[in-house]
BAFI-3210 file (N, C-alpha, C; in Angstrom, 3 decimals, decimal comma, padded with zeros to 6 digits):
// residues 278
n [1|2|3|4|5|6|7|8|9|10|11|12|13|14|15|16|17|18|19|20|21|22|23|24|25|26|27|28|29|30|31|32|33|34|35|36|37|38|39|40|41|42|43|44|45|46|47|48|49|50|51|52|53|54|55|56|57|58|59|60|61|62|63|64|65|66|67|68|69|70|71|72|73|74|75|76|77|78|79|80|81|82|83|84|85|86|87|88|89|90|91|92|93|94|95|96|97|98|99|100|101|102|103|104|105|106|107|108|109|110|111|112|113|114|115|116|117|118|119|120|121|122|123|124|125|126|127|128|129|130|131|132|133|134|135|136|137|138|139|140|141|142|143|144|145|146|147|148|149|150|151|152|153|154|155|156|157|158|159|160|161|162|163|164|165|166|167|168|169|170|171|172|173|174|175|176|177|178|179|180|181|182|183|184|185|186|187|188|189|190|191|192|193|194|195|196|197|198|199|200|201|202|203|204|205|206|207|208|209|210|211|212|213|214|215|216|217|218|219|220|221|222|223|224|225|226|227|228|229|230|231|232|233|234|235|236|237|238|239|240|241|242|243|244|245|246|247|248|249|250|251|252|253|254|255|256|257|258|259|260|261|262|263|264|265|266|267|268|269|270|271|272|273|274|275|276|277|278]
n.u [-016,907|-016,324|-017,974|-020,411|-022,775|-025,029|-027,141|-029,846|-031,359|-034,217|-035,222|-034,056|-036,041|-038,508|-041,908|-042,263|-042,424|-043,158|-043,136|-044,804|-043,382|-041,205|-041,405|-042,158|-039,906|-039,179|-039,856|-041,794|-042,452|-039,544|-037,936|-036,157|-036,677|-035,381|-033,870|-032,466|-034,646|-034,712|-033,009|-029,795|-027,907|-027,187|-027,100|-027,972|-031,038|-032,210|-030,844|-031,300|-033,839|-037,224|-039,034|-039,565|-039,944|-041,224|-043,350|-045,336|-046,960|-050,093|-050,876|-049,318|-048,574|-048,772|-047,190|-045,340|-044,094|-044,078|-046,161|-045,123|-046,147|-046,381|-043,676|-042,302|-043,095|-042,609|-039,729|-039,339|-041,066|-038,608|-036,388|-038,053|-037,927|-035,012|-034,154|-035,992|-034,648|-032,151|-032,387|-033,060|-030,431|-029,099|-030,053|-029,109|-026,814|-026,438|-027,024|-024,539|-022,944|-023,965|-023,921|-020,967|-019,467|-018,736|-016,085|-014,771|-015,412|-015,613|-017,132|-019,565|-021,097|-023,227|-025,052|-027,102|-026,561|-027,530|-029,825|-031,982|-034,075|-035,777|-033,941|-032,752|-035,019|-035,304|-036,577|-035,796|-033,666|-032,763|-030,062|-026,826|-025,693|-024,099|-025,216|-027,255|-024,958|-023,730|-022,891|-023,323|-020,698|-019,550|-017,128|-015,514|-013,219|-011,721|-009,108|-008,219|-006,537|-007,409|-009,718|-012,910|-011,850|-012,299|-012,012|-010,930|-010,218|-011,058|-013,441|-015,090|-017,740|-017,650|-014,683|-015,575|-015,596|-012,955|-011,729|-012,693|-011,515|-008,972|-008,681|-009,482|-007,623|-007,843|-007,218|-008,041|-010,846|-010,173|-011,426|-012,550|-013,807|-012,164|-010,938|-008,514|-009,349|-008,250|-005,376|-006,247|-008,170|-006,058|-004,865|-005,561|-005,322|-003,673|-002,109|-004,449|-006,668|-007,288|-010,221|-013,499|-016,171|-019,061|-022,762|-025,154|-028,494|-030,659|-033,611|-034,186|-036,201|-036,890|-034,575|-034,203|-032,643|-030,169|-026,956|-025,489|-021,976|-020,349|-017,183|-016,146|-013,379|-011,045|-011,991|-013,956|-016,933|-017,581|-019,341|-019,781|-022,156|-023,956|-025,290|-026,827|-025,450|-023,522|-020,507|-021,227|-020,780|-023,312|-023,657|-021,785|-021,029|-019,276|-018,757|-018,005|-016,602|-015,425|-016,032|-018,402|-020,693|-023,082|-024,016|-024,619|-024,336|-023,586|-020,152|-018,947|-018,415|-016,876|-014,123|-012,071|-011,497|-010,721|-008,487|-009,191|-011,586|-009,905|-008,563|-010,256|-011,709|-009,957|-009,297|-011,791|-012,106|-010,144|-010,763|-011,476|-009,608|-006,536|-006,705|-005,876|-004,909|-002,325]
n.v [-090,683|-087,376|-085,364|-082,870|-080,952|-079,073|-078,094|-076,959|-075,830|-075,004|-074,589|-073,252|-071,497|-068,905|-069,432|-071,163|-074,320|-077,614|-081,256|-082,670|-084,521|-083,299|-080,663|-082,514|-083,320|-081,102|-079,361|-077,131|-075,195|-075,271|-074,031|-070,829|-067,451|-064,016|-062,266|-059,600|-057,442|-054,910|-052,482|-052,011|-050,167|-046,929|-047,132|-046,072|-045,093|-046,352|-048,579|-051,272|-053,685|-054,916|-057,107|-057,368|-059,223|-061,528|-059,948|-059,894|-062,278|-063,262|-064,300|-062,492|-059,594|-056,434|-054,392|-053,293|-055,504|-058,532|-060,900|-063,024|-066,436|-066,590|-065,891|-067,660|-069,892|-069,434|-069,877|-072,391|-073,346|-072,688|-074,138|-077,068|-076,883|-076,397|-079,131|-080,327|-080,134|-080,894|-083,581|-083,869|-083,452|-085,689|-087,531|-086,980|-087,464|-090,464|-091,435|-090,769|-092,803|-094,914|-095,523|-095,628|-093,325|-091,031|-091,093|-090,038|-087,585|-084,372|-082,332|-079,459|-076,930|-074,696|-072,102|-069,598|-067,172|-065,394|-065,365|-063,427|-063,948|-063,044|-061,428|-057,620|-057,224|-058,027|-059,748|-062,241|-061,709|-059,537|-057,510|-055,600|-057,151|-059,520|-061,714|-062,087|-061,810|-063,995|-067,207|-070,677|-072,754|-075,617|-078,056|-081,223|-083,202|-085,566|-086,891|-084,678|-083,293|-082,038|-083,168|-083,287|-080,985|-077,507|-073,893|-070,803|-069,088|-066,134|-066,413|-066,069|-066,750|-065,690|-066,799|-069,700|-070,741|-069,895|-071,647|-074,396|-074,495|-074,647|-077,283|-078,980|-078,779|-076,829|-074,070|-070,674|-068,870|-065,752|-062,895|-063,965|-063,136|-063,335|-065,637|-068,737|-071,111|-073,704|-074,086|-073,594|-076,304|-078,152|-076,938|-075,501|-073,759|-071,619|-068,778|-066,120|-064,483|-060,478|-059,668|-059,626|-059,211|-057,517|-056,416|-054,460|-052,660|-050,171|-048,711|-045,127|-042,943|-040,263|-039,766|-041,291|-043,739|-045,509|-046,869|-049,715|-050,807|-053,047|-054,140|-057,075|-057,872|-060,389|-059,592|-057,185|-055,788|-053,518|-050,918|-048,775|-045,885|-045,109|-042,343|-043,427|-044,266|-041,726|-040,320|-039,956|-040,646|-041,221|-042,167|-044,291|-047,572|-049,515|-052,189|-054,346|-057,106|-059,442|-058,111|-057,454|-059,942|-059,935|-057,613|-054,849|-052,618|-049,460|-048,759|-046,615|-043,851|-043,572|-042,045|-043,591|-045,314|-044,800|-044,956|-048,162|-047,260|-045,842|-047,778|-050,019|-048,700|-047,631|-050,303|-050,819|-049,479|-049,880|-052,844|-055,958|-057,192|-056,094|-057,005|-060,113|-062,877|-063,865]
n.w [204,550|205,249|206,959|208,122|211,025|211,107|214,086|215,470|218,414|219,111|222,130|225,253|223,908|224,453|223,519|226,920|226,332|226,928|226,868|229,839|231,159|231,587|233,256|235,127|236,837|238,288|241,294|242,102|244,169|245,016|244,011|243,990|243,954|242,254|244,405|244,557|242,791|241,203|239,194|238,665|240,762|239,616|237,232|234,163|232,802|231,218|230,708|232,108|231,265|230,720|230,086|227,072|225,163|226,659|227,405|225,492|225,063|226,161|228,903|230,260|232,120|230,566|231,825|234,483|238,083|237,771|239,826|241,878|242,212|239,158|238,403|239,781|238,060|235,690|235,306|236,959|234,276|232,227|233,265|233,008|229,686|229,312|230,073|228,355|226,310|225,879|226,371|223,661|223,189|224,131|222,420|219,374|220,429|221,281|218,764|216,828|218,531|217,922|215,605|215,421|215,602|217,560|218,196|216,466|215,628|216,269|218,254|219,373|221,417|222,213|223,250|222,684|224,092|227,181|229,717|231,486|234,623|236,444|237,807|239,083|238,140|235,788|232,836|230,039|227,049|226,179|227,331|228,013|230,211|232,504|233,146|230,554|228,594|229,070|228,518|227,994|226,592|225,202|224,316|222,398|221,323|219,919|221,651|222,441|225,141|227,474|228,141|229,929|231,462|232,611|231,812|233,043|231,220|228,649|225,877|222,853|220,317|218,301|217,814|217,457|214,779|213,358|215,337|214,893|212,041|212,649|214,252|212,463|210,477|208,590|206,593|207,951|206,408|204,169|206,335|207,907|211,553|214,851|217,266|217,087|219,449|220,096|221,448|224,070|224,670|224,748|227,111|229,547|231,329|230,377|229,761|227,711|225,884|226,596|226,768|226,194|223,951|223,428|222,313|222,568|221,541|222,205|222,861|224,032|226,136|224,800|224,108|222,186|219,407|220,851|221,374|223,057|223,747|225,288|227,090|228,322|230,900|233,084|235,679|235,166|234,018|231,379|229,671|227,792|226,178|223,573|221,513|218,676|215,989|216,417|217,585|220,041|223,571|225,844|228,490|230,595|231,929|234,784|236,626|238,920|238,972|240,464|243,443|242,948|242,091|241,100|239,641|240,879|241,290|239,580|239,364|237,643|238,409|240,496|242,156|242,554|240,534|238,444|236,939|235,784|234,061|232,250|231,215|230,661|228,625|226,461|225,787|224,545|222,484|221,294|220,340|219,208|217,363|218,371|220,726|220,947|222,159|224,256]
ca.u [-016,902|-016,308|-019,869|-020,911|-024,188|-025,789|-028,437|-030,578|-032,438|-035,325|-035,614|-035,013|-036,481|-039,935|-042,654|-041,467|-043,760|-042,323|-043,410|-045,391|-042,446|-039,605|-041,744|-041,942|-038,453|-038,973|-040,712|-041,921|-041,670|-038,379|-036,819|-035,890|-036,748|-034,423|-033,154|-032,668|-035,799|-034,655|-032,453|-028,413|-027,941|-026,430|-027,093|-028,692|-032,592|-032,784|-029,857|-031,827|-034,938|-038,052|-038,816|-040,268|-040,484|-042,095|-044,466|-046,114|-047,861|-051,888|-050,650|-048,511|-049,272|-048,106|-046,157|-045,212|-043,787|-044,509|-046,039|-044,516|-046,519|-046,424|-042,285|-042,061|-043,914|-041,747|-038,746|-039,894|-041,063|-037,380|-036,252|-038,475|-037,324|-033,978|-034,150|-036,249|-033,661|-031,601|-032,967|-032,804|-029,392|-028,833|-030,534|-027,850|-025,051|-026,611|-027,136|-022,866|-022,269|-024,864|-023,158|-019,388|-018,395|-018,290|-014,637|-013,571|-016,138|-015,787|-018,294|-019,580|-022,394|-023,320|-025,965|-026,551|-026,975|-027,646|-030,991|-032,144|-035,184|-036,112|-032,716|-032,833|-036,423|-035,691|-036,344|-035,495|-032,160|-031,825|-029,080|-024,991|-025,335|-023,500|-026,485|-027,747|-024,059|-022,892|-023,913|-022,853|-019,484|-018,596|-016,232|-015,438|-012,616|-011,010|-007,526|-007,547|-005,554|-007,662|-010,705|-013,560|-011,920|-013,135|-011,266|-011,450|-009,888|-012,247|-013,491|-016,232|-018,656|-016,920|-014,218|-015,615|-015,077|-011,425|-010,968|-013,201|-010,923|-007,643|-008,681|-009,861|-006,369|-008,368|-007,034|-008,848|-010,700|-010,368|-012,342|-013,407|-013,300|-012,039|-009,141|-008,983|-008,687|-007,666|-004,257|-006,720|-008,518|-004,928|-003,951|-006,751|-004,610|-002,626|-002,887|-005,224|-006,918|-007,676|-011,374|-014,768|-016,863|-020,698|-023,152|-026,891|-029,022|-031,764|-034,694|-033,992|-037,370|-036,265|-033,159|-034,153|-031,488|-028,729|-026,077|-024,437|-020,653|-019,364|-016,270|-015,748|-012,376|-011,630|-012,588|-015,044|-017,766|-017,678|-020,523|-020,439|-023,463|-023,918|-026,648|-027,028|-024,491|-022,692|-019,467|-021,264|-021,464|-023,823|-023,139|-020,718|-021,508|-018,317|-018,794|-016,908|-017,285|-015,007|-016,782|-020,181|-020,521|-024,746|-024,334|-025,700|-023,830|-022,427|-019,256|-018,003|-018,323|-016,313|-013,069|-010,545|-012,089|-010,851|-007,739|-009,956|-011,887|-009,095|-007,878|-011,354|-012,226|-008,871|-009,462|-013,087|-011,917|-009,151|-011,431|-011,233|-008,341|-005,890|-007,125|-005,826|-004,502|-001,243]
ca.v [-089,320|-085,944|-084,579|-081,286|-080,789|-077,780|-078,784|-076,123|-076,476|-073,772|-074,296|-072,948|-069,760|-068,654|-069,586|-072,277|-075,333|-078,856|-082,463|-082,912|-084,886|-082,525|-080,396|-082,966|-083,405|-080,337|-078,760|-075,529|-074,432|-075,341|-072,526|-069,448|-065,473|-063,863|-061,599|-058,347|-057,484|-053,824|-051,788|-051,466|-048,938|-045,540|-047,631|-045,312|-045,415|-047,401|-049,582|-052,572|-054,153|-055,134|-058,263|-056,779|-060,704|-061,728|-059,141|-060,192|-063,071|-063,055|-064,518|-061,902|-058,532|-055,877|-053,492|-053,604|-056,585|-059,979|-061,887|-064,190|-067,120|-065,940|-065,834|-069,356|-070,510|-069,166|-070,527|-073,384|-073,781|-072,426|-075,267|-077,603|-076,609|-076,592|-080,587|-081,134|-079,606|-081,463|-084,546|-083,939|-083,883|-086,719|-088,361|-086,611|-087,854|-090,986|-091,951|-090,615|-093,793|-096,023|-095,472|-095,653|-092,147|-090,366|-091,236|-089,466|-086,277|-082,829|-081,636|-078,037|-077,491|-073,761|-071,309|-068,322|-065,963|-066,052|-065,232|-063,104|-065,213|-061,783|-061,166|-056,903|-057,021|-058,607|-061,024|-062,174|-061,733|-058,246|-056,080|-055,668|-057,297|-060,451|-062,503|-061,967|-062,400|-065,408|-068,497|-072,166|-073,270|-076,974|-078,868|-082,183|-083,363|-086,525|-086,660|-083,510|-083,377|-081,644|-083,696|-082,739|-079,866|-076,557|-072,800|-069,491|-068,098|-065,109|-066,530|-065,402|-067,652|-065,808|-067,668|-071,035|-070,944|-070,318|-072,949|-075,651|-074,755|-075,466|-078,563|-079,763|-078,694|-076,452|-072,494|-069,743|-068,413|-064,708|-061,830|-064,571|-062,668|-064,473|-065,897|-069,894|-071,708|-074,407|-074,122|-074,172|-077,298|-078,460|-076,198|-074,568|-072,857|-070,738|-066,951|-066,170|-063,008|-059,900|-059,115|-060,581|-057,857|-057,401|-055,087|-054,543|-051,352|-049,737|-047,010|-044,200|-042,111|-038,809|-039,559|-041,728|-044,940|-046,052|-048,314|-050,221|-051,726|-053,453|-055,328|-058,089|-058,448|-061,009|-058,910|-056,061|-055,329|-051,732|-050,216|-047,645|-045,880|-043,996|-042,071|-044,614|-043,494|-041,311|-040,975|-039,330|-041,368|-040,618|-042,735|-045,501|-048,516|-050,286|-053,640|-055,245|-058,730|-059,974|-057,385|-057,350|-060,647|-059,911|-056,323|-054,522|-051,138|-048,854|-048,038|-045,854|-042,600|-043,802|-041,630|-044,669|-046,696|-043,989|-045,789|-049,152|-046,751|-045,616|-049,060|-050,761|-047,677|-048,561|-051,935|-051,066|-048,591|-050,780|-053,710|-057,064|-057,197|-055,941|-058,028|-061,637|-064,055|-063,651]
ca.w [204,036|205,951|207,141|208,785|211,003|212,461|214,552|216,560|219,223|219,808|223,690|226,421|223,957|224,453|225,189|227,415|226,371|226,888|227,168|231,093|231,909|231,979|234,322|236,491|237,259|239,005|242,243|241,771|245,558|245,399|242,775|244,640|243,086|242,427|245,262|244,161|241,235|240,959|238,373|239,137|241,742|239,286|235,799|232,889|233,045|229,608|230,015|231,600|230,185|231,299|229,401|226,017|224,496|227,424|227,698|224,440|225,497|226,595|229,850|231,016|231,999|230,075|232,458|235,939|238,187|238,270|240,721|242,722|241,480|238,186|238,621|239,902|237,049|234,470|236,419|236,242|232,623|231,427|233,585|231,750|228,457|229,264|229,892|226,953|225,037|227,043|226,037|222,415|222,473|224,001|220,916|218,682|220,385|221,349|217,520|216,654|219,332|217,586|214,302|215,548|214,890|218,134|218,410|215,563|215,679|217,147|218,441|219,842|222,088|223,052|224,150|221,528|224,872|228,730|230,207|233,082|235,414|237,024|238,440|238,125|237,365|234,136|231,848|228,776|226,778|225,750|227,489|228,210|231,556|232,544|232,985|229,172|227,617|229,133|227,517|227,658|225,559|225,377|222,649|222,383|220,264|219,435|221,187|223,178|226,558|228,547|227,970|231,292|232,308|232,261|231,474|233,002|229,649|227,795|224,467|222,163|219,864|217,075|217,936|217,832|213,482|213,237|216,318|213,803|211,020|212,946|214,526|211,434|209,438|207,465|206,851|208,413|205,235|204,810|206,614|209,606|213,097|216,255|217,404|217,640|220,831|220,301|222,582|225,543|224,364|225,308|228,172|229,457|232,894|230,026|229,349|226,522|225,140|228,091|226,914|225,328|223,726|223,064|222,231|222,324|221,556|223,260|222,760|225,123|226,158|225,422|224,167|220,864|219,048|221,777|221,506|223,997|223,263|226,644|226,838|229,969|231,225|234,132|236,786|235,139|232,874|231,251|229,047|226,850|225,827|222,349|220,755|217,450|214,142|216,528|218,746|221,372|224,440|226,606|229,341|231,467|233,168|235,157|237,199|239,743|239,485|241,785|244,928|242,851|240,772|240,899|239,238|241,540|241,457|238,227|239,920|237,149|238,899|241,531|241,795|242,762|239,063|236,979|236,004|235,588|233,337|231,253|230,765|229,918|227,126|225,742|225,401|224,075|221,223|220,290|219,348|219,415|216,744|219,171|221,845|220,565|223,176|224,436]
c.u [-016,986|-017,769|-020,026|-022,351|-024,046|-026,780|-028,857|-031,605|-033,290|-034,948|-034,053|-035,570|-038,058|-040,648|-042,081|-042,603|-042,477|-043,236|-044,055|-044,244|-041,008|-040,216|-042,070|-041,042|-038,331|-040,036|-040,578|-041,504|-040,794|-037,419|-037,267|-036,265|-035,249|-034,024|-033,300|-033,259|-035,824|-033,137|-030,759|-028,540|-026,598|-026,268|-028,027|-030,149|-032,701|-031,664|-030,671|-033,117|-036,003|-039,268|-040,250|-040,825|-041,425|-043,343|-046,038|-047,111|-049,014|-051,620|-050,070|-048,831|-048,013|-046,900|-046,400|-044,571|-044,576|-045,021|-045,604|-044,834|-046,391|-044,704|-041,662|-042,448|-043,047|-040,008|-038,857|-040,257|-039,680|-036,215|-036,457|-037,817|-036,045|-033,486|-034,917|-035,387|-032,102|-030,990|-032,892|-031,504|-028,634|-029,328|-029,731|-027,005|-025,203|-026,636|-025,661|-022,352|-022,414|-023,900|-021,553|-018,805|-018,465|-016,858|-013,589|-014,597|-015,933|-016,968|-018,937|-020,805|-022,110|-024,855|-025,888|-026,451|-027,767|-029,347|-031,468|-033,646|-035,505|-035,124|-033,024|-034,603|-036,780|-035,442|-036,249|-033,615|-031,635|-030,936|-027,732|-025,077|-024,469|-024,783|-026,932|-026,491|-022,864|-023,534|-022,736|-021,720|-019,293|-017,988|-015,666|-014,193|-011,640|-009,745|-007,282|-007,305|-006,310|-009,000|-011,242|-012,764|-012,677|-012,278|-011,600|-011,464|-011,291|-012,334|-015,225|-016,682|-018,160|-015,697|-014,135|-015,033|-013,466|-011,271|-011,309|-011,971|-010,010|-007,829|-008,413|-008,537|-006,986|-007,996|-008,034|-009,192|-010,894|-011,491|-013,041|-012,929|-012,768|-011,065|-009,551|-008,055|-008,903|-006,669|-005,090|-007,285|-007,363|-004,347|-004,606|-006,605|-003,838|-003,212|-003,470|-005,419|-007,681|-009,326|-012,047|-015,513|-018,080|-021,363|-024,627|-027,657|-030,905|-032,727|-034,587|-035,321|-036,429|-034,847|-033,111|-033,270|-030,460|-028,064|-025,241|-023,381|-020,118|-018,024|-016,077|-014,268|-012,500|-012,415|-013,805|-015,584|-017,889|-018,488|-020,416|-021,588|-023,465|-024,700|-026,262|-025,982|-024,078|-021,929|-019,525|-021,649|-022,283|-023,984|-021,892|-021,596|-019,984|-018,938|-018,312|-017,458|-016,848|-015,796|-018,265|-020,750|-022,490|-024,737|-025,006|-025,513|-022,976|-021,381|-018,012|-017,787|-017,694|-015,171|-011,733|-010,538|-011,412|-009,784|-008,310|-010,735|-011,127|-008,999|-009,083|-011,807|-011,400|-008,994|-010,733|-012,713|-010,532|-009,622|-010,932|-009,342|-007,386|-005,883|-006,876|-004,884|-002,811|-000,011]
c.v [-088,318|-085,336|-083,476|-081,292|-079,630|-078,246|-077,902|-076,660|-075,098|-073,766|-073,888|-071,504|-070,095|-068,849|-070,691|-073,593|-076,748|-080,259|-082,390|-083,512|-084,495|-081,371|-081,236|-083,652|-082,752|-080,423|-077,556|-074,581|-074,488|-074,149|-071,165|-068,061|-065,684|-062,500|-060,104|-057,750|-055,663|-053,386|-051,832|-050,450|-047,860|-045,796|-046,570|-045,703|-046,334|-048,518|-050,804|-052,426|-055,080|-056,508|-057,545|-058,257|-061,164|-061,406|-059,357|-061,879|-062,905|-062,933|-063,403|-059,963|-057,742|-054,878|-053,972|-055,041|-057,777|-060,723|-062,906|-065,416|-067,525|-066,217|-067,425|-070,142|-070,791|-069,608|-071,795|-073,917|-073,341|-073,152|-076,605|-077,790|-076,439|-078,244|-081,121|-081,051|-080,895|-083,298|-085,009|-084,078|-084,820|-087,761|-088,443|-087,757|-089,642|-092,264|-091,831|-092,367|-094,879|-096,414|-095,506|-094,329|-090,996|-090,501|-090,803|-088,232|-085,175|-082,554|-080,624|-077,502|-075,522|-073,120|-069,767|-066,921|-066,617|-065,643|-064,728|-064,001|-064,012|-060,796|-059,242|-056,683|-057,584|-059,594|-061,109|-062,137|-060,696|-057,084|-056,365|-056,630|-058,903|-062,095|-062,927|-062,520|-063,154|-066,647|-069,901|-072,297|-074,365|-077,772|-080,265|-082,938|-084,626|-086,601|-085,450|-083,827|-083,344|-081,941|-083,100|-081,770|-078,453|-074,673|-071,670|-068,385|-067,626|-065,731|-066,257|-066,492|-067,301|-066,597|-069,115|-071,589|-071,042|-071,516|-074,271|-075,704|-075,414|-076,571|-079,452|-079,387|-077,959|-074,730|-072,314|-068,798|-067,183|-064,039|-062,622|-063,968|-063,612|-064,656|-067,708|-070,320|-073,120|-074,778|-074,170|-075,695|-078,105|-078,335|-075,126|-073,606|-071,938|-069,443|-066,881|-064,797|-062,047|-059,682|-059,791|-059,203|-058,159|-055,959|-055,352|-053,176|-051,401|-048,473|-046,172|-043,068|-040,618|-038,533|-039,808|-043,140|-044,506|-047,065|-048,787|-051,190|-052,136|-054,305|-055,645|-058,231|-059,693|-060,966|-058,122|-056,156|-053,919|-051,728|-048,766|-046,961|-045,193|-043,704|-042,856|-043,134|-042,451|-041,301|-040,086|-040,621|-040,307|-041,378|-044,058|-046,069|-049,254|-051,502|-054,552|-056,591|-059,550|-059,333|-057,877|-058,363|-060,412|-058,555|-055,372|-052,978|-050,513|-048,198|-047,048|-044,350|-042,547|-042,746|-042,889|-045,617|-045,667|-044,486|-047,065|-048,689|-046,634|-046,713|-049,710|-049,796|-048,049|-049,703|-051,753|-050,034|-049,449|-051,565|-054,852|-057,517|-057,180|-056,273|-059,525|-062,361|-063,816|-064,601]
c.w [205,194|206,233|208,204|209,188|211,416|212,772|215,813|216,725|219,842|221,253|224,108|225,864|224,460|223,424|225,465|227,635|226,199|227,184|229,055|231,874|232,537|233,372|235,605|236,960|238,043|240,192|242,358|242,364|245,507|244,839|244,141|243,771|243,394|243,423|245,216|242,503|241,021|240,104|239,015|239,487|240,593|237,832|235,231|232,775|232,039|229,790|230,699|230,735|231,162|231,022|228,309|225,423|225,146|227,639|226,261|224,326|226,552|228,338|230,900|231,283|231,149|230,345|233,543|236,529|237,746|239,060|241,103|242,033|240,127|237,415|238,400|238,729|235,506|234,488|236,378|234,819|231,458|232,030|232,975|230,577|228,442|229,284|228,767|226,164|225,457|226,562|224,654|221,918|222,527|223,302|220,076|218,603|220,904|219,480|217,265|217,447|218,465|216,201|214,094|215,340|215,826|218,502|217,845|215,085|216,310|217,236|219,526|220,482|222,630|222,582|223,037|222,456|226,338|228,491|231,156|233,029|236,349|237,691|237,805|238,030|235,723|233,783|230,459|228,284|226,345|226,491|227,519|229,344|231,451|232,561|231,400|227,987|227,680|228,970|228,062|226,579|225,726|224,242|223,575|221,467|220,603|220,126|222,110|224,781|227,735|228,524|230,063|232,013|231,543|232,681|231,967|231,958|229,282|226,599|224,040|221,151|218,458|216,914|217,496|215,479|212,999|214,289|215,528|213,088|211,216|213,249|213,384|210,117|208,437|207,858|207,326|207,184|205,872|205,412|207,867|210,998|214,026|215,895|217,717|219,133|221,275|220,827|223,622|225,856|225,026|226,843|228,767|230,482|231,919|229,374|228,347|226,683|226,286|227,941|225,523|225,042|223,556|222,846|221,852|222,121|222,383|222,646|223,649|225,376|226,012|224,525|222,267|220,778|220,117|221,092|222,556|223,729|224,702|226,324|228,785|229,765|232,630|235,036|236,530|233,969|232,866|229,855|228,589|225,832|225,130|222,053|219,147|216,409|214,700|217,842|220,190|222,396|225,714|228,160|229,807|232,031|233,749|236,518|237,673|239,838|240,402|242,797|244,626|241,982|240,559|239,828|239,745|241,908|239,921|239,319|239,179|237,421|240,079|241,701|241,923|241,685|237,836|236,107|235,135|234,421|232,050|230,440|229,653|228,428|226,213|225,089|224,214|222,525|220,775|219,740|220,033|218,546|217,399|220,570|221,805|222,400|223,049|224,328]
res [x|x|x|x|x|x|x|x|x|x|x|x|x|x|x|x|x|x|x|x|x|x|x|x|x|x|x|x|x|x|x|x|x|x|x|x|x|x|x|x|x|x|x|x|x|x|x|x|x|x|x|x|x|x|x|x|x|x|x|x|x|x|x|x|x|x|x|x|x|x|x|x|x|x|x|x|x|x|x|x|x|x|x|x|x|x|x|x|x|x|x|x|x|x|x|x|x|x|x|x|x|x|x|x|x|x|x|x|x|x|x|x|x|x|x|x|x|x|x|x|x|x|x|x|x|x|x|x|x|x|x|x|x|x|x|x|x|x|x|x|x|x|x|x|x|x|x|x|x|x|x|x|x|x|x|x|x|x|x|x|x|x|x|x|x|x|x|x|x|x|x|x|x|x|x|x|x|x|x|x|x|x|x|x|x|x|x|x|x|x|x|x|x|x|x|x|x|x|x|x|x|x|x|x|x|x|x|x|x|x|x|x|x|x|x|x|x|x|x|x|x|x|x|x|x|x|x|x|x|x|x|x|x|x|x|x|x|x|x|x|x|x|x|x|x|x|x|x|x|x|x|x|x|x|x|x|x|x|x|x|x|x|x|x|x|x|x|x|x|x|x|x|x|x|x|x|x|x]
***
């Protein structure tokens, strides 16, 4: 018979508690900070984040940095919990073997969202940045071509439902977003869709409800910033990732970005709809 799982796995969220043995896989000294623990140089006072989830545990102070110690620690235990998790799923897929039926299963393995580790000054998972809304994607399927490789193509998690359906010979029922990609599964060097979108909101001191809509193309992340339920923006963020892949400058006040500008707003007020794979 035909069978369907979902199977979530809490970790690596918070708090980061795991078995004794997945922490000691690691060495603590060994994890690096992260580098630069301050704000994008010309970013909007509210657009990062200062780890609000975080901050709600006994352990942690309530404002201000981190200590060092303190850093490593947490670095460590989202390490941890990334191998317990880790661990669990090689149980999963370990049982599919046991039972004969990884050979004729699909199966889809991702990340609901990235994570800053202080990078920025922040932690946690809430903003536009590249850090926060790049996640893990991996599929598995019966038969496909391009088995162990791996795609620079843009795709989105809405996505991953129409790509089930087709595999599986099953329409795309109505009103489902995304585009499937399944042709890369195949052919994973061929042109696909120019931009991935997201969007996160914010409290602004002063200001009140924000929203932030970014869309990633290959090269750039661009950020538009709205006061909530209307079409005022009140700021830009743009993002060279090829020059700046850390984020470490808004270069939308640049004068030589203003085409780059044009283009990315475009893209971002057209939508995803008009963004399908080429």
């Amino acid at each position: 018979e035909p069978f369907f799982l979902a199977v979530g796995f809490v970790k690596p969220h918070l708090p980061f508690v795991a078995p004794k043995k997945y922490w000691d896989l690691y060495d603590r000294s060994a994890f690096k900070l992260a580098e630069v623990r301050t704000p994008p140089e010309g970013a909007p006072s509210y657009a990062p984040q200062f780890g609000g989830e975080l901050r709600q545990y006994s352990d942690i102070p309530d404002v201000g940095p981190l200590n060092d110690d303190l850093q490593r620690t947490l670095i460590h235990g989202y390490h941890a919990a990334v191998s317990y998790m880790d661990a669990q799923l090689g149980r999963v897929l370990a049982e599919l073997d046991r039972l004969g039926l990884a050979s004729n299963t699909i199966i889809v393995l991702w990340g609901d969202h990235g994570w800053h580790l202080g990078d920025h000054g922040m932690w946690g998972k809430q903003s536009n940045y590249e850090q926060a809304t790049r996640a893990a994607l991996m599929v598995s399927i019966p038969g496909q071509k391009a088995a162990g490789q791996k795609t620079d193509a843009l795709v989105e998690f809405v996505d991953i439902f129409p790509t089930l359906a087709e595999v599986c010979g099953l329409p795309k029922p109505e009103g489902v977003q995304g585009y499937s990609f399944a042709p890369l599964l195949n052919d994973p060097s061929r042109s696909w869709k120019p931009a991935a979108f997201s969007q996160y909101p914010r409290t602004a001191q002063g200001k009140g409800q924000m929203m932030g809509y970014a869309v990633r193309t290959d090269r750039y992340r661009y950020v538009e910033w709205y006061k909530r339920n209307t079409d005022i923006v009140d700021a830009v963020e743009l993002y060279d990732l090829q020059t700046d892949p850390g984020e470490l400058e808004n270069v939308a006040a640049k004068p030589e970005n203003k085409s780059v500008l044009e283009t990315h707003a475009a893209l971002l007020k057209a939508g995803w709809q008009a963004n399908g794979p080429k």
